[in-house]
C-alpha positions as a Python dict, from the first residue, in 0.01 Angstrom:
ca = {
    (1, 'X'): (0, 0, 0),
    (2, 'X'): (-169, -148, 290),
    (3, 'X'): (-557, -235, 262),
    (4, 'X'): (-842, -221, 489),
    (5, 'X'): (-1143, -424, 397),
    (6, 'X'): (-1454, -404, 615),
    (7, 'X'): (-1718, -729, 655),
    (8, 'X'): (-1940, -509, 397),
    (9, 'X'): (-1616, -538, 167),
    (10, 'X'): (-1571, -926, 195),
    (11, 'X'): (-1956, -981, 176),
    (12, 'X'): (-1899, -856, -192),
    (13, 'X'): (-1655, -1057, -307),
    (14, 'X'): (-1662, -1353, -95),
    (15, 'X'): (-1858, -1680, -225),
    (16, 'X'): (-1838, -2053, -111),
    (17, 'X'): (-1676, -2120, -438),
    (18, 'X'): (-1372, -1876, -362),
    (19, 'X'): (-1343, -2035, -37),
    (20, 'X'): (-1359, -2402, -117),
    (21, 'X'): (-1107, -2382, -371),
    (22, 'X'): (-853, -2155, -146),
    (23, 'X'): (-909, -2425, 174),
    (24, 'X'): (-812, -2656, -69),
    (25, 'X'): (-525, -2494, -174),
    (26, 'X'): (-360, -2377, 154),
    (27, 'X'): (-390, -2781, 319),
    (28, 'X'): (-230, -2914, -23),
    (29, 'X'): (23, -2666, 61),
    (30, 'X'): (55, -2755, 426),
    (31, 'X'): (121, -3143, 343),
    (32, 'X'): (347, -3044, 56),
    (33, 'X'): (590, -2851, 357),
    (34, 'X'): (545, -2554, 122),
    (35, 'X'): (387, -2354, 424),
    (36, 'X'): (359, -2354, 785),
    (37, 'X'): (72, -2317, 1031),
    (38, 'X'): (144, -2261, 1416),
    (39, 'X'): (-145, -2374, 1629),
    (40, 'X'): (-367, -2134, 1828),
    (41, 'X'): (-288, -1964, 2161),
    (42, 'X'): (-489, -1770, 2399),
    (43, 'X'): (-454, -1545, 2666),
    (44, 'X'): (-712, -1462, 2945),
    (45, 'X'): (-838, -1102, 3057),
    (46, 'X'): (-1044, -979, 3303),
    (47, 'X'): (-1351, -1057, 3104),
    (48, 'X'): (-1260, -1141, 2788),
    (49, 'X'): (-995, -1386, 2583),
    (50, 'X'): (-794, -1308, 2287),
    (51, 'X'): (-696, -1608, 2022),
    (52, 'X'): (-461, -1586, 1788),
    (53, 'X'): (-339, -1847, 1486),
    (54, 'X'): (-47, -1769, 1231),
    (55, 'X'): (61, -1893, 923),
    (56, 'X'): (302, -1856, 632),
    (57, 'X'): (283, -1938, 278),
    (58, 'X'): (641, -1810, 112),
    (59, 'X'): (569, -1963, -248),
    (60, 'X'): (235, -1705, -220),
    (61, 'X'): (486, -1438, -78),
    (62, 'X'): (231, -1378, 227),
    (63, 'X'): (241, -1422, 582),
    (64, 'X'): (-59, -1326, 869),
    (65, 'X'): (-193, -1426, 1150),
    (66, 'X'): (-574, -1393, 1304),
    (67, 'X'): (-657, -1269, 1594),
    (68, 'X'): (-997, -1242, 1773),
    (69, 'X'): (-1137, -1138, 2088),
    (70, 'X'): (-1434, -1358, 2291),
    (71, 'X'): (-1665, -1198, 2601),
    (72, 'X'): (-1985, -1168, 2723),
    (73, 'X'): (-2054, -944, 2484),
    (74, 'X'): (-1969, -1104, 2156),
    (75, 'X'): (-1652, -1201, 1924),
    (76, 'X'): (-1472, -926, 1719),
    (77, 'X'): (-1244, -1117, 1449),
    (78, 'X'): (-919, -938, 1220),
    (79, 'X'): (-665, -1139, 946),
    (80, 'X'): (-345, -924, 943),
    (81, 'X'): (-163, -977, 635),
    (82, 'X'): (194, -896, 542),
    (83, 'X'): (437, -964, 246),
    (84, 'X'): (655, -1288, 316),
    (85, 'X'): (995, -1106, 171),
    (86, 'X'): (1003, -747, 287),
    (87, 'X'): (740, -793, 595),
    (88, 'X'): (524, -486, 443),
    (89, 'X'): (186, -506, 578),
    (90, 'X'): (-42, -593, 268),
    (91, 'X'): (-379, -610, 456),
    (92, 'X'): (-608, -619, 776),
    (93, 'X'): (-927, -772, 707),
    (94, 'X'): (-1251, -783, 930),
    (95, 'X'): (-1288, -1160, 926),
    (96, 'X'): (-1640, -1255, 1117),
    (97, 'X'): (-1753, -1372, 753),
    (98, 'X'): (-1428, -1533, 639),
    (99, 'X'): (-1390, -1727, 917),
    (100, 'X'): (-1743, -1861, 909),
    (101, 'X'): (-1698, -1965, 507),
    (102, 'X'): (-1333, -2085, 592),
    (103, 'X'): (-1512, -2279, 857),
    (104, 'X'): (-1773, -2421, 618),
    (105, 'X'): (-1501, -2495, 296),
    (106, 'X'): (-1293, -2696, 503),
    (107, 'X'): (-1624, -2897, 601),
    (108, 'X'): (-1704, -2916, 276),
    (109, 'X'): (-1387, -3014, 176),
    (110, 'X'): (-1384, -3322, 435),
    (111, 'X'): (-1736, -3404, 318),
    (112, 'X'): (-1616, -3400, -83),
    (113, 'X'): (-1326, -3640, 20),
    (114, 'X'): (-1489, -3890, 276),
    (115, 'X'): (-1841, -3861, 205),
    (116, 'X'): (-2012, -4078, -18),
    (117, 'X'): (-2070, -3968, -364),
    (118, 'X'): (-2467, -4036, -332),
    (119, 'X'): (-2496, -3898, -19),
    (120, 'X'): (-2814, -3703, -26),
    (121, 'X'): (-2952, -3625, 300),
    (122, 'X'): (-2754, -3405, 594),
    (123, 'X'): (-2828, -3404, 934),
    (124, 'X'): (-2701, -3067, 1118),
    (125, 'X'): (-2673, -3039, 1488),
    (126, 'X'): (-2694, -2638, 1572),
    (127, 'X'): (-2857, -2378, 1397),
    (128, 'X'): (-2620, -2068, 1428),
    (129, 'X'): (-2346, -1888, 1203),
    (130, 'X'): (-2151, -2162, 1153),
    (131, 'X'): (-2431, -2420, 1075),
    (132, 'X'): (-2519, -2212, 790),
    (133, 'X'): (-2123, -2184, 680),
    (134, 'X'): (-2140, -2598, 662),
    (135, 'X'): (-2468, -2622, 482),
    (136, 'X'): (-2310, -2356, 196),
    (137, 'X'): (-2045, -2582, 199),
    (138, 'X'): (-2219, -2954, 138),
    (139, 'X'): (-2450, -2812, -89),
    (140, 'X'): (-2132, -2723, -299),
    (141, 'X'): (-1980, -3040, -281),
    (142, 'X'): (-2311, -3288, -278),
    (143, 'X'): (-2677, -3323, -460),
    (144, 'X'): (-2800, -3302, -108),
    (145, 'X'): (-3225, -3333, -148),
    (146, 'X'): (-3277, -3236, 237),
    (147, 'X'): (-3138, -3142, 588),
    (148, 'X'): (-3249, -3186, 896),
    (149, 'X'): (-3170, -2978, 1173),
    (150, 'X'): (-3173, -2965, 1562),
    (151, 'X'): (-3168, -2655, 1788),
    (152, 'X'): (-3235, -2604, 2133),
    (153, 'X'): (-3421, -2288, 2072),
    (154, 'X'): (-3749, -2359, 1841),
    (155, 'X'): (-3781, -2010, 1744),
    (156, 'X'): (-3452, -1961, 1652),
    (157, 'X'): (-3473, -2331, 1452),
    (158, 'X'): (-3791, -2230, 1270),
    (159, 'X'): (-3610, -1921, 1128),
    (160, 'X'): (-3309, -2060, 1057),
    (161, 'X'): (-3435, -2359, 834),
    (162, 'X'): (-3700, -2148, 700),
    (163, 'X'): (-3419, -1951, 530),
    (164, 'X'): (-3184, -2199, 460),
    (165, 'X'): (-3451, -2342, 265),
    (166, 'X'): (-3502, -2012, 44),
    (167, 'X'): (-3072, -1962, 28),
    (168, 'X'): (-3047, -2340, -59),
    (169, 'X'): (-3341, -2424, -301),
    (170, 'X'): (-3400, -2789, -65),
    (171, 'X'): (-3587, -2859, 168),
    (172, 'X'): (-3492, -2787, 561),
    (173, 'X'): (-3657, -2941, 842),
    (174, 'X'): (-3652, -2849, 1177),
    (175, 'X'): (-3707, -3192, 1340),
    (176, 'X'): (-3747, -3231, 1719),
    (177, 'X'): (-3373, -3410, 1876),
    (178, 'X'): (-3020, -3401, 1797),
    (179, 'X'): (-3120, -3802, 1737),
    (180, 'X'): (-3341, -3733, 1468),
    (181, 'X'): (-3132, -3534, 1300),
    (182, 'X'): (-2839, -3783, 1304),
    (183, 'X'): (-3063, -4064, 1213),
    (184, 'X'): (-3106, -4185, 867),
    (185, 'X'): (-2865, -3894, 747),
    (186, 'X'): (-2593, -3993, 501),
    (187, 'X'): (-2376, -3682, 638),
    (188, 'X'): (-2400, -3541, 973),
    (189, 'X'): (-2233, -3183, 1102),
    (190, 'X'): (-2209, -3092, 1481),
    (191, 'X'): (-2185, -2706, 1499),
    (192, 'X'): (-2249, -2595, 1898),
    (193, 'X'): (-2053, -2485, 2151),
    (194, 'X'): (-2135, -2749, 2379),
    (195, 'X'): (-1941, -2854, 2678),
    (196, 'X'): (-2108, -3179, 2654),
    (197, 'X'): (-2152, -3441, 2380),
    (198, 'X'): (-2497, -3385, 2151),
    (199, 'X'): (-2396, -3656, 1942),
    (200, 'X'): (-2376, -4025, 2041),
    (201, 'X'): (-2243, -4335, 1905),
    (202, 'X'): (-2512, -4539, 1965),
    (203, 'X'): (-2747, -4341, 1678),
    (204, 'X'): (-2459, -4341, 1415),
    (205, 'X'): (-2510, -4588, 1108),
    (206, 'X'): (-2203, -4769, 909),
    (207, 'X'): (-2178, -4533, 588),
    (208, 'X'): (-2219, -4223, 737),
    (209, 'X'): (-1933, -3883, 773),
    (210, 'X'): (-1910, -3658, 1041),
    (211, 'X'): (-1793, -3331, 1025),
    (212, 'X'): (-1768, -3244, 1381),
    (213, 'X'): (-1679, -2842, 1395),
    (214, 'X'): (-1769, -2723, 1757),
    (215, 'X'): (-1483, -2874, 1963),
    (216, 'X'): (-1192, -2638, 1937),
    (217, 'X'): (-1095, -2634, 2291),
    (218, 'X'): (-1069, -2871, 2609),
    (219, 'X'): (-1338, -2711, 2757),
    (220, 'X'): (-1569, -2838, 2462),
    (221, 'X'): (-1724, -3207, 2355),
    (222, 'X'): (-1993, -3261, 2078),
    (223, 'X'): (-1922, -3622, 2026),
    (224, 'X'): (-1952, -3919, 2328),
    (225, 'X'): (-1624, -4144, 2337),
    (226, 'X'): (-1831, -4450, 2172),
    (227, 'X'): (-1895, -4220, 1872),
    (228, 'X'): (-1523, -4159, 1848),
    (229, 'X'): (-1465, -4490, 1878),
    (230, 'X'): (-1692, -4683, 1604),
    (231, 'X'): (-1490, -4447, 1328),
    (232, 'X'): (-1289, -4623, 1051),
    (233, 'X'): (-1145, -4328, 941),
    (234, 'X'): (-1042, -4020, 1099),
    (235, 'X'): (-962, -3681, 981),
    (236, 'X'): (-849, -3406, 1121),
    (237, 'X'): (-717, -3063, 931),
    (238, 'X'): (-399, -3046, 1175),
    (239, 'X'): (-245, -3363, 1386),
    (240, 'X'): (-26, -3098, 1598),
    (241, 'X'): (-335, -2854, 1654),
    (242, 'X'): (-560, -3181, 1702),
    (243, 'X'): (-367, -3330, 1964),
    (244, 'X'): (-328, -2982, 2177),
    (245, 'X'): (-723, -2875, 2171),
    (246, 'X'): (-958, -3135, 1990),
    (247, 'X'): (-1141, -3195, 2301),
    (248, 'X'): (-1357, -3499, 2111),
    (249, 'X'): (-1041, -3689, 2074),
    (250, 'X'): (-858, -3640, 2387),
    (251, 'X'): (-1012, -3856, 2589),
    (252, 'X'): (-977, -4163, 2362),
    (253, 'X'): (-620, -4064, 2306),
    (254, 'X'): (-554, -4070, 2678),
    (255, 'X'): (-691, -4394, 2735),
    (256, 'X'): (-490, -4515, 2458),
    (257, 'X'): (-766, -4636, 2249),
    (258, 'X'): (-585, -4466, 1940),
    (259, 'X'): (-294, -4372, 1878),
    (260, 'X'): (-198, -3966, 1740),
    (261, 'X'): (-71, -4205, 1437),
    (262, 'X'): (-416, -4310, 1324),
    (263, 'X'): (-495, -3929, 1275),
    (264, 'X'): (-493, -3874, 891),
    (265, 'X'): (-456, -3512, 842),
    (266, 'X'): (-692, -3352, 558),
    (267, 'X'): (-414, -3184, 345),
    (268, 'X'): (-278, -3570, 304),
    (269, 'X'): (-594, -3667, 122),
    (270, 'X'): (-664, -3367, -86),
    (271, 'X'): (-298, -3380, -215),
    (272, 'X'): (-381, -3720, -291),
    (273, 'X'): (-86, -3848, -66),
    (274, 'X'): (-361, -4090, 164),
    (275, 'X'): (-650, -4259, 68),
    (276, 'X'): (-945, -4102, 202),
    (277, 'X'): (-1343, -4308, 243),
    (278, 'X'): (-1247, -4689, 56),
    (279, 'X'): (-1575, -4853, 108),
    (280, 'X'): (-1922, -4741, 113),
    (281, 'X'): (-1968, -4864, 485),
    (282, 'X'): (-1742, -4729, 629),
    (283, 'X'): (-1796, -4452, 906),
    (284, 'X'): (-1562, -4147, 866),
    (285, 'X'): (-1475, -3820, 1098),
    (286, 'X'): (-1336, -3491, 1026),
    (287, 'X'): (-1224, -3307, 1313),
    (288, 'X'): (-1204, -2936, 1253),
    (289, 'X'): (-989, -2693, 1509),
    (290, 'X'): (-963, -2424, 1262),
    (291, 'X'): (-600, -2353, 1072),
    (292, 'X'): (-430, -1997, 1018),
    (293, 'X'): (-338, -2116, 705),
    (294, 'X'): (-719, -2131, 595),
    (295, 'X'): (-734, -1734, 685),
    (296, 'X'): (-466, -1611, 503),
    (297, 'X'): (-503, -1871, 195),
    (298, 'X'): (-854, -1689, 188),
    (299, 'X'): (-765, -1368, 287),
    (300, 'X'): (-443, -1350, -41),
    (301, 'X'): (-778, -1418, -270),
    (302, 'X'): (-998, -1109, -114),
    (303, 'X'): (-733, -901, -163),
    (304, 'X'): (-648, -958, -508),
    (305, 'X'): (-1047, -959, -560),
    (306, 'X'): (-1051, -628, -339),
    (307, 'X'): (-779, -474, -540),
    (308, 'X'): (-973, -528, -868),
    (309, 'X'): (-1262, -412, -756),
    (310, 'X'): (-1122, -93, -602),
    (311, 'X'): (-1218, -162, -258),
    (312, 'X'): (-1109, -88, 74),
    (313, 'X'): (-953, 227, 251),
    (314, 'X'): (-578, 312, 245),
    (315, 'X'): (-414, 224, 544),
    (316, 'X'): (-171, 496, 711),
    (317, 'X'): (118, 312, 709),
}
């Protein structure tokens, strides 16, 4: 019987934890050919767009997609599940708060494989939902001491780091550029929505990972080209999704600067099928677009959480 689990529901059950381990799961899957992920599409309204991904995993007997709606006023965000064999509809799940840890476990997940183990200081660039889903995330996966973080809105950046610090236990600073929070850090997140670059090449230091999480479109940049092109190794969580909206790597690929070849694909080094980081100096990139795969890897574990716990309503059909 169909499910409906509210953002109050997954608030309960969900944890950085849960989500690290099923982001893990559904890309080892992915580069194993034992599911499938088919690459975002939008559509255009009068005011509004609606984005949807899909994926299926038929060894986990589920299949879903996610759909979500962006305006003026805000983003509304579902994962529609249903059962792989009979096509029963197992689920819809408000997914604001999956998405965002999703978001964060695949960043963490990039950071645990290319990072270097004594990395110990993080440098975040934004200071919105989905910074706080990557800081969840590295603190999982690293001893990080302290963060540093940039925001154009001081208010908003004194708020933010003031409770990061209490969710975290380290310290977060609030320092004054995108520059100073990129410099000196052994790990360094972009999290905007920035048509333009906030991160450039020029400040990045031999040793240190990106996680670069903003640019899931054409219409969006958080890295300059001479960032892009001082990496040594480059990550990205899909090479088919990467090459239709990463909009940091475009440009490079366009000028034929790399090739879509030299784009090692996340599932490849958690599966242990490519070598990930193999020195300490060298400067690594993980590209994030966002997979469907990541919702519904997430969304099969709420459920069976939901289901013990006796949440959510009955669905009429």
């Amino acid at each position: 019987m169909a499910i409906y689990l509210t953002e109050s529901d997954v608030a309960r059950l969900l944890d950085m934890p849960m989500a690290l381990k099923a982001v893990e799961a559904a890309h080892v899957a992915l580069t194993r050919g034992e599911a499938n992920d088919v690459p975002r599409r939008r559509v255009r309204g009068n005011g509004a767009m609606q984005h949807v991904l899909q994926a299926v995993w038929p060894l986990r007997g589920v299949m879903g997609y996610k759909v979500y709606t962006t305006s003026a006023t805000g983003a509304r965000f579902w994962l529609h599940l249903f059962n792989a064999d009979s096509g029963e509809p197992l689920a819809v799940i408000e997914a604001d708060l999956l998405g965002m840890m999703r978001t964060g476990a695949a960043g963490g997940q990039a950071a645990r494989c290319l990072s270097r183990p004594d990395a110990r200081v993080a440098g975040i660039i934004g200071a919105g939902w989905q910074a706080r889903g990557q800081m969840l995330a590295l603190a999982a996966v690293r001893e990080l001491t302290h963060f540093k973080v940039f925001a154009r809105r001081a208010d908003k950046l004194r708020e933010f780091c003031a409770d990061m610090t209490v969710e975290l236990g380290v310290r977060v600073e609030p320092v004054e550029s995108a520059e100073r929070a990129v410099r000196d850090s052994d790990i360094v997140v972009t999290a905007t929505t920035s048509p333009q670059p906030v991160l450039e090449g020029s400040w990045l230091a031999q040793g240190m990972h990106i996680n670069a999480m903003g640019s899931n479109s054409l219409a969006r940049r958080e890295l300059d080209e001479a960032a892009v092109n001082r990496v040594d190794v480059l990550c990205v969580d899909s090479r088919e999704t990467a090459l239709l909206e990463a909009g940091d790597l475009l440009p490079g690929l366009e000028k034929g600067r790399f090739t879509p070849r030299r784009l090692l694909e996340l599932g490849d080094v958690l599966a242990g099928f490519r070598p990930g980081r193999q020195s300490s100096q060298e400067l690594s990139l993980f590209e994030s677009q966002g997979l469907a795969i990541q919702d519904v890897a997430l969304g099969v574990e709420l459920l069976q959480q939901a289901k013990i716990a006796g949440l959510g309503q009955t669905l009429p059909y």
